[in-house]
C-alpha positions as CSV (number, residue, x, y, z in Angstrom):
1,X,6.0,-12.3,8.9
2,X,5.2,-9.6,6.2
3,X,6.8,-10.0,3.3
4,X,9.3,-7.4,1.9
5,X,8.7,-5.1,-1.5
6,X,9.8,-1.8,-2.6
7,X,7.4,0.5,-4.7
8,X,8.7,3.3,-7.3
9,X,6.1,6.2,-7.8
10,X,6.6,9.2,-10.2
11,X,5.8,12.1,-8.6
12,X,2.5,13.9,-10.1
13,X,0.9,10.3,-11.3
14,X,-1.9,8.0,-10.7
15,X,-0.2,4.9,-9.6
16,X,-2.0,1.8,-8.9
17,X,-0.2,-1.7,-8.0
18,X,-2.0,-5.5,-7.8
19,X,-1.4,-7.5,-4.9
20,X,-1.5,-11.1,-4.2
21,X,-2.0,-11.9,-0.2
22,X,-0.8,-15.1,0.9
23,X,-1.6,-17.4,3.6
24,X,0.8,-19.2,6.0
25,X,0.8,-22.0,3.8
26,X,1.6,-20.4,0.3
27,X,-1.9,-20.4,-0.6
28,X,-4.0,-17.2,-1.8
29,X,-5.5,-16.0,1.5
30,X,-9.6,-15.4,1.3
31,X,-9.9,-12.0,2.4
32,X,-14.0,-12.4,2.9
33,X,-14.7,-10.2,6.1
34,X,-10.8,-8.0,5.9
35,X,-10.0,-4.6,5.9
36,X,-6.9,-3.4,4.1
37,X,-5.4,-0.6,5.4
38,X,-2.1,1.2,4.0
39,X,0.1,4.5,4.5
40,X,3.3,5.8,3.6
41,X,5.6,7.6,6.1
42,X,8.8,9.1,5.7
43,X,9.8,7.4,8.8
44,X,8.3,5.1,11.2
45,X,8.1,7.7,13.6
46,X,6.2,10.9,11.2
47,X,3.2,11.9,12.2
48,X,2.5,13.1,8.2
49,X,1.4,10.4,6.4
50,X,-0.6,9.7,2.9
51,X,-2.9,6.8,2.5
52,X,-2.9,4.2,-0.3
53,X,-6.4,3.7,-1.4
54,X,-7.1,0.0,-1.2
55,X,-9.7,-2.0,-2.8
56,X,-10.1,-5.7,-2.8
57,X,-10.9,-7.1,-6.1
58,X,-10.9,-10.9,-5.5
59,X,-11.5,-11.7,-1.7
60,X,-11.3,-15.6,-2.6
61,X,-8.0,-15.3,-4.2
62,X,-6.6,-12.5,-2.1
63,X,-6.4,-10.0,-4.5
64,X,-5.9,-6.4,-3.2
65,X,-5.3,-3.2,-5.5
66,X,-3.1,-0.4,-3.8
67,X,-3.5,3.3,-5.6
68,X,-3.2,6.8,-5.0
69,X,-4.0,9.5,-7.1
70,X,-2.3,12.1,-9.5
71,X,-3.0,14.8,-6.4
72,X,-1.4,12.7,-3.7
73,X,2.0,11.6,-5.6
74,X,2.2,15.7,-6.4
75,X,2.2,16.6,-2.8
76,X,4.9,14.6,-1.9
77,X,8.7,15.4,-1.5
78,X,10.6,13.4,-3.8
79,X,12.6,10.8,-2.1
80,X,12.7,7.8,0.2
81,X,9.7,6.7,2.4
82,X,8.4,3.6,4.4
83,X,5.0,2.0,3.9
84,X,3.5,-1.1,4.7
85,X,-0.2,-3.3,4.1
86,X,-1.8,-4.5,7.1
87,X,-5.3,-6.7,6.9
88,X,-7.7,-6.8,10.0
89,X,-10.1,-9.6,10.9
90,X,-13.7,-7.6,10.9
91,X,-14.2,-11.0,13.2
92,X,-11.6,-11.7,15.6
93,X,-10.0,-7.4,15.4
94,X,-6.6,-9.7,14.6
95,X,-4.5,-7.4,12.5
96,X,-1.6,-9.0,10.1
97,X,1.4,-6.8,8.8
98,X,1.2,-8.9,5.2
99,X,3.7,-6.6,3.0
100,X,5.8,-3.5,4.1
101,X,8.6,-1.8,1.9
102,X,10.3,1.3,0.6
103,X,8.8,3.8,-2.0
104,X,10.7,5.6,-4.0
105,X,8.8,8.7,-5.2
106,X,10.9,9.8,-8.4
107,X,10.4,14.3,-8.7
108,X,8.6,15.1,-11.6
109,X,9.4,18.4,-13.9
110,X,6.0,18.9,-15.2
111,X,3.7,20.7,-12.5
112,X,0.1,20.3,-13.6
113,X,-1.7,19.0,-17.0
């Protein structure tokens, strides 16, 4: 079972966020031969979506880093939308829903720096 964790993003910045995947068991999960996939959605069912950029910094201790960029957070509407992290086995092809959420995109009055 994923677990639960809302994001807040201000609309127009870089926004990165650490993540600590667990195993079953509590421990950190070793994420040695994963892919980490992520997207936001306004709704389960849009077909628009943005990607978080994901990077694993620690593969023994689970460690993921979630980001998306200045130009991304820009494009979006301000408001409410869904996202979640899944991890796939490059072995087995078994993919895990690990953390899912809300993210709050706050509008931004400045347009461009």
């Amino acid at each position: 079972m994923a677990i639960y964790a809302n994001l807040s993003i201000d609309q127009g910045s870089d926004f990165s966020e650490e993540l600590k995947i667990q195993d079953m068991s509590g421990e950190p999960a070793d994420l040695a031969g994963y892919t980490i996939k992520s997207e936001i959605r306004r709704t389960i069912s849009s077909e628009t979506k943005y990607d978080f950029v994901c990077t694993v910094t620690n593969a023994s201790d689970g460690v993921v880093v979630i980001g998306l960029p200045a130009a991304t957070s820009n494009a979006m509407r301000p408001g409410r939308y869904l996202y979640d992290v899944e991890i796939k086995s490059d072995i087995s092809n078994i993919i895990t829903r690990v953390i899912e959420g809300q993210v709050e995109i706050t509008g931004g009055i400045t347009r461009s720096l």
